[in-house]
Every structure is written in C-alpha cells, then in structure tokens.
N, C-alpha and C positions, 0 to 999 in steps of 0.2 A: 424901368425905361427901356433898357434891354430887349425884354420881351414885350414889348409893345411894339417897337421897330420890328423884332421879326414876323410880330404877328401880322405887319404891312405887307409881306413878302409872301407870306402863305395867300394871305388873302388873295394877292396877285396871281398867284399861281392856280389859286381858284378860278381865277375869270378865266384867264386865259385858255384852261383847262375847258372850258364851259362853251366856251368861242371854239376851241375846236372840234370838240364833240358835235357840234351843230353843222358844222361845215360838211359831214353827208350830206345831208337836205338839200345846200345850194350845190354840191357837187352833181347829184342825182337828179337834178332839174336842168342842168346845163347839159349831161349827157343824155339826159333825154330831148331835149331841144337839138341834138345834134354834133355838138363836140366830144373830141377824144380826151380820153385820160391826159395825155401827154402833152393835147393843147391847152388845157387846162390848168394843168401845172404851168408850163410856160407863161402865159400869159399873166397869170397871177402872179408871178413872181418878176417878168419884166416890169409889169405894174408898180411893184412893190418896191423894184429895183429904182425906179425912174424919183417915187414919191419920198426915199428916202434921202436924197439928196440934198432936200429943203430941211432937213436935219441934222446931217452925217458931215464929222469933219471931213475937210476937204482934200485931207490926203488920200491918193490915189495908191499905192502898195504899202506893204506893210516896213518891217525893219529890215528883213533878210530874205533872200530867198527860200531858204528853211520854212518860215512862218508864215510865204505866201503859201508855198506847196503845203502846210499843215491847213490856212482859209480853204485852198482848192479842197480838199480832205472834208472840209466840213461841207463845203458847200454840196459836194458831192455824195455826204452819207446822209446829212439831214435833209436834203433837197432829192435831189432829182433819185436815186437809189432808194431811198426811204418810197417815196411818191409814186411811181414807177412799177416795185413789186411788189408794193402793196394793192395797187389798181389793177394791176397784171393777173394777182391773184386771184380775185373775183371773179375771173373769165374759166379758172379750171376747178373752183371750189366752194364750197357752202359759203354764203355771209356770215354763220356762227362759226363756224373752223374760221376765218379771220379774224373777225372779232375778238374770239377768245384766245388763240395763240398771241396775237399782237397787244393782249394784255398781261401777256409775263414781259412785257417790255423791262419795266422796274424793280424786277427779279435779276433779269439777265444784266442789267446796268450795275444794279447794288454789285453781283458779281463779279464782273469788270471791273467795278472800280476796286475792291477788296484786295482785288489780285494786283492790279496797278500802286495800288495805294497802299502802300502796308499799314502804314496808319490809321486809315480810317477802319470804324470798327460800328456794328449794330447794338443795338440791345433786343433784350428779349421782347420788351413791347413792339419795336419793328417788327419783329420775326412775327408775332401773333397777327398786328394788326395788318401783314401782308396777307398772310393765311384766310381771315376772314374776309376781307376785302376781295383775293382771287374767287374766296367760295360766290359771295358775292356776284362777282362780274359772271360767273358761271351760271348762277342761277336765273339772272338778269337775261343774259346773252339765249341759252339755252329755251328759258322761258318752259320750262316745266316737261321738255321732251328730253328724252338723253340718246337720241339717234346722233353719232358724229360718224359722218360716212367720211373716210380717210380718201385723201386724191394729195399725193405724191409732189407732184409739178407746183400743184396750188399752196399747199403746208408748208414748203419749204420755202416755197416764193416769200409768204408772211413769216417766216423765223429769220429771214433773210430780210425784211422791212424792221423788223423788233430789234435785229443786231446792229443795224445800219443808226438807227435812233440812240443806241444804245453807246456805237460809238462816235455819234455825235453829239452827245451830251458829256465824253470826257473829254474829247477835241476842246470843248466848248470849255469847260472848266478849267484845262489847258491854258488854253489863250487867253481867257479873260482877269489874269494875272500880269499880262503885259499890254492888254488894248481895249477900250471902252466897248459897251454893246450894241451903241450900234453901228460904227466900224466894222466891227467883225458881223453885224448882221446883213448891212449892205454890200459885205464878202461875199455872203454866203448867200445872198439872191444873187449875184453875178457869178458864180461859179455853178449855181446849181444853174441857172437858167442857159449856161452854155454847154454845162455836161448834157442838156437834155437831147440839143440840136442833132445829133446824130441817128435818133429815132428816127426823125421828118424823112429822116432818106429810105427807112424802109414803109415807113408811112406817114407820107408827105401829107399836108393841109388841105383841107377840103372844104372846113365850116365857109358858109359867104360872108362876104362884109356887111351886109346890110342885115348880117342875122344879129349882128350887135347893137342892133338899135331896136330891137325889141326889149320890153322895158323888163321881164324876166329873166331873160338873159345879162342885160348891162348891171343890175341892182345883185345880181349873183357873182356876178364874174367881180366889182366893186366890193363886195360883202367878202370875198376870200382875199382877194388882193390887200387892201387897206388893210382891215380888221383882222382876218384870220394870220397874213402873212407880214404884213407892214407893222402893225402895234404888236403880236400875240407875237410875235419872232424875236421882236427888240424885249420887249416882256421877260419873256420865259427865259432868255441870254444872261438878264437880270437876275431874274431869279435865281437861276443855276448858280450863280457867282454867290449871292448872300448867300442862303441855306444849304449850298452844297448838293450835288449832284444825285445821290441816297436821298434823300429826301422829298426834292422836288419833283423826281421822278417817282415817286410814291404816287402823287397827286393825279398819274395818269391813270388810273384804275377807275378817275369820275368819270373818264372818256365817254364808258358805255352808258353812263347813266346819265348825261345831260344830252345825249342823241336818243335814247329812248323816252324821256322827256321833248325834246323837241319834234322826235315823232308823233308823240300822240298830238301835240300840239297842232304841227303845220302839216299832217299828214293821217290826221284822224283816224293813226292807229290805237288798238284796243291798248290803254296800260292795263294787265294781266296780275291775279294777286301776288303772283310767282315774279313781275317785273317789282311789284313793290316791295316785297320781302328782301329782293337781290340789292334796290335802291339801298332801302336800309342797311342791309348787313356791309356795303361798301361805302358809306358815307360811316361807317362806326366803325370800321378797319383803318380808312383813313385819319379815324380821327384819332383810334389807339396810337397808331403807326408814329402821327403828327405829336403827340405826349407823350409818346415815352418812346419815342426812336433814340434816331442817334446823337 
C-alpha cells in the first residue's frame, strides 16, 4: 500500500516535469510575438498569484519573521533569480551550453542537500541511474555534434539558475514541515513576482495592451500561468515534501526530453536517432535512479 501511494507522487512529478519541459514552446512564441523575458515571468506569475487565492488559506504572513524572510528566499531563488538568468543566459550562449549545464541541476541539489543533511544518504543505483540519465540528456541536448563553444557570462549565468533551483528545492523541503503547499506556493509567486520589479527600471514595459488579445499570445501567457505556474508549482511543493528532495529532483533530467518531444510536435523539428537513443537512455536512468535510489 505504501508503494502504491508513492508511486502517486512519482507519477506526479512526472506531469509536472512534462508541463515544464514544454513551457519553451509557449515561452518562445510570446518572445517572439514581442514580450520580454522578464515580462513574462512577471505576468505569469502575477496571474498565478491572483488564481491562487480561490485556494490558498487565507492567512496573509507566515509564523515569524524568520520564516517570512526564508518564503521571500524562496520566492526569490525559485522565481525570479532562477527565471531571470536563466533567460539572461540565452542572450550571451549556445541553447546546448543551457540546456545541458542546467541539467546537473539534480546533481548539484542531491549535493546540497548531503552536506545540509547529514542524514540523508544515496545508493548506488542513484549514483548509476544519474550517470546514465546525464549521459542521456547530453546525447539528447547535443544531438550528435560535440562542438560546446564556452562563453563565460552565459555558463555562469546558467550554473547560477541550476544553484538558484537547487536552493530552492531545500528552502522548500525546509518549510514544508511547518506550512501547507500551497501557502508557501502563493509566497512564492508574491515574492518572486516583487523581486522581479526592479528590472522594469532598467527596462521598462513596452508590450501593448491590445497585443494580449491576440489569441496566441493570451492561450500562451494562460498556458504558463495556470498550468506551468499555478498547478505544476503547488505540485512539485508536493511532491518535494512526499519523496524528498534527492529524488524528486532526479525527475528533472525528463526536462530535455519532453521539450524535444514537444518540439518536434508543435514545432516540426526533426526527432534525430541521436534525439532517440538520448530519450531512451534518460527515461532508463530515471528509472534506475527511481528503483534503487534513495
């Protein structure tokens, strides 16, 4: 009965996994329709802020000042910091140099958390089925070239989105010991969405109003807000808390593989045998990882 219940948890962590990975596509339609990185975020996340309401107990701060300043922490690693130089990045580097660095996300977490946690502990199936899984993602990401042209500004920006993530999944493992998910979820859209404001001043808002009533735009900007930020945020909170933070952040290595799926999809790019081989070998890393981890 046990492992029936967690396997509800994995699965979970599957979708939502799935939902973000796709969330390029509608990002890359919006910025090409005309908005910024950073409007983007924002709005998706005020969105999200507003929709969680009709959910979210109605307590307005937390216990102590201590644990609002730790929501701000989250809201600001997993939001706006995470978002931010991650997009940032793409301006001074390859889309594979992101892609792949920002997939030891789960390397650098497990880390983290080892050193935090003294208790927690791997086994050697994690250990493998990360190994295979990274090989994987690399194969996938790369797609059968091994040119990685290094750009400084860019690589560090995305090790700098990876650690941000990374330490917003112990934050998160933290708090949800003392407060429901989605409490701490509607934190963490109102903090990240206020951390963001300070951008607007070095570059202010320019999208028009009336570009939001194009029906691409609204069904996109809808699609990240609701789904990507509003259910997959409350979700993945979830998740963290059942399976533990090792784990669940294992599940990020599908990332590349349900956006290279959803490209060839809504974007009628070539899946490559080299994109299938990489499918494969990270859907069998995670599943090592997922049976004999921790």
């Amino acid at each position: 009965m046990t492992s029936l219940h967690n396997a509800k948890y994995h699965i979970l962590a599957i979708l939502t996994v799935a939902v973000w990975g796709t969330t390029f596509i509608s990002t890359k339609v919006l910025i090409n329709n005309g908005l910024t990185p950073h409007e983007i975020f924002f709005i998706r996340f005020v969105i999200a802020y507003i929709g969680i309401w009709f959910i979210s107990p109605r307590r307005i701060f937390s216990e102590s000042v201590k644990d609002e300043l730790t929501l701000l922490a989250a809201g600001l690693t997993g939001g706006t910091l995470y978002f931010i130089t991650e997009n940032t990045a793409l301006q001074f580097t390859q889309t594979t140099n992101v892609a792949f660095i920002i997939c030891i996300t789960p390397l650098i977490t497990t880390a983290m958390s080892l050193w935090v946690n003294k208790d927690s502990k791997v086994g050697r199936g994690w250990a493998v089925g990360s190994l295979v899984a990274l090989v994987g993602v690399a194969i996938l990401i790369f797609n059968g070239s091994v040119i990685l042209k290094l750009s400084p500004v860019g690589d560090l920006l995305t090790l700098a989105a990876a650690l941000s993530w990374a330490f917003y999944s112990l934050i998160i493992n933290k708090l949800s010991k003392k407060y429901n998910s989605v409490f701490i979820t509607r934190k963490v859209f109102f903090y990240g969405a206020l951390c963001v404001l300070p951008t607007f001043v070095v570059n202010p808002p320019s999208f028009p109003v009336e570009g939001f009533l194009r029906h691409e735009v609204f069904l996109n900007i809808m699609f990240l807000s609701v789904l990507a930020s509003l259910v997959c945020f409350v979700v993945w909170n979830i998740v963290l808390m059942r399976i533990g933070t090792i784990m669940s952040s294992n599940y990020l290595y599908l990332n590349p593989l349900f956006t290279t799926v959803a490209a060839s999809i809504f974007l009628d790019e070539t899946l490559t045998c080299y994109a299938v081989i990489g499918v494969v070998l990270v859907m069998l890393g995670v599943y090592i990882a997922a049976r004999k981890g921790s």
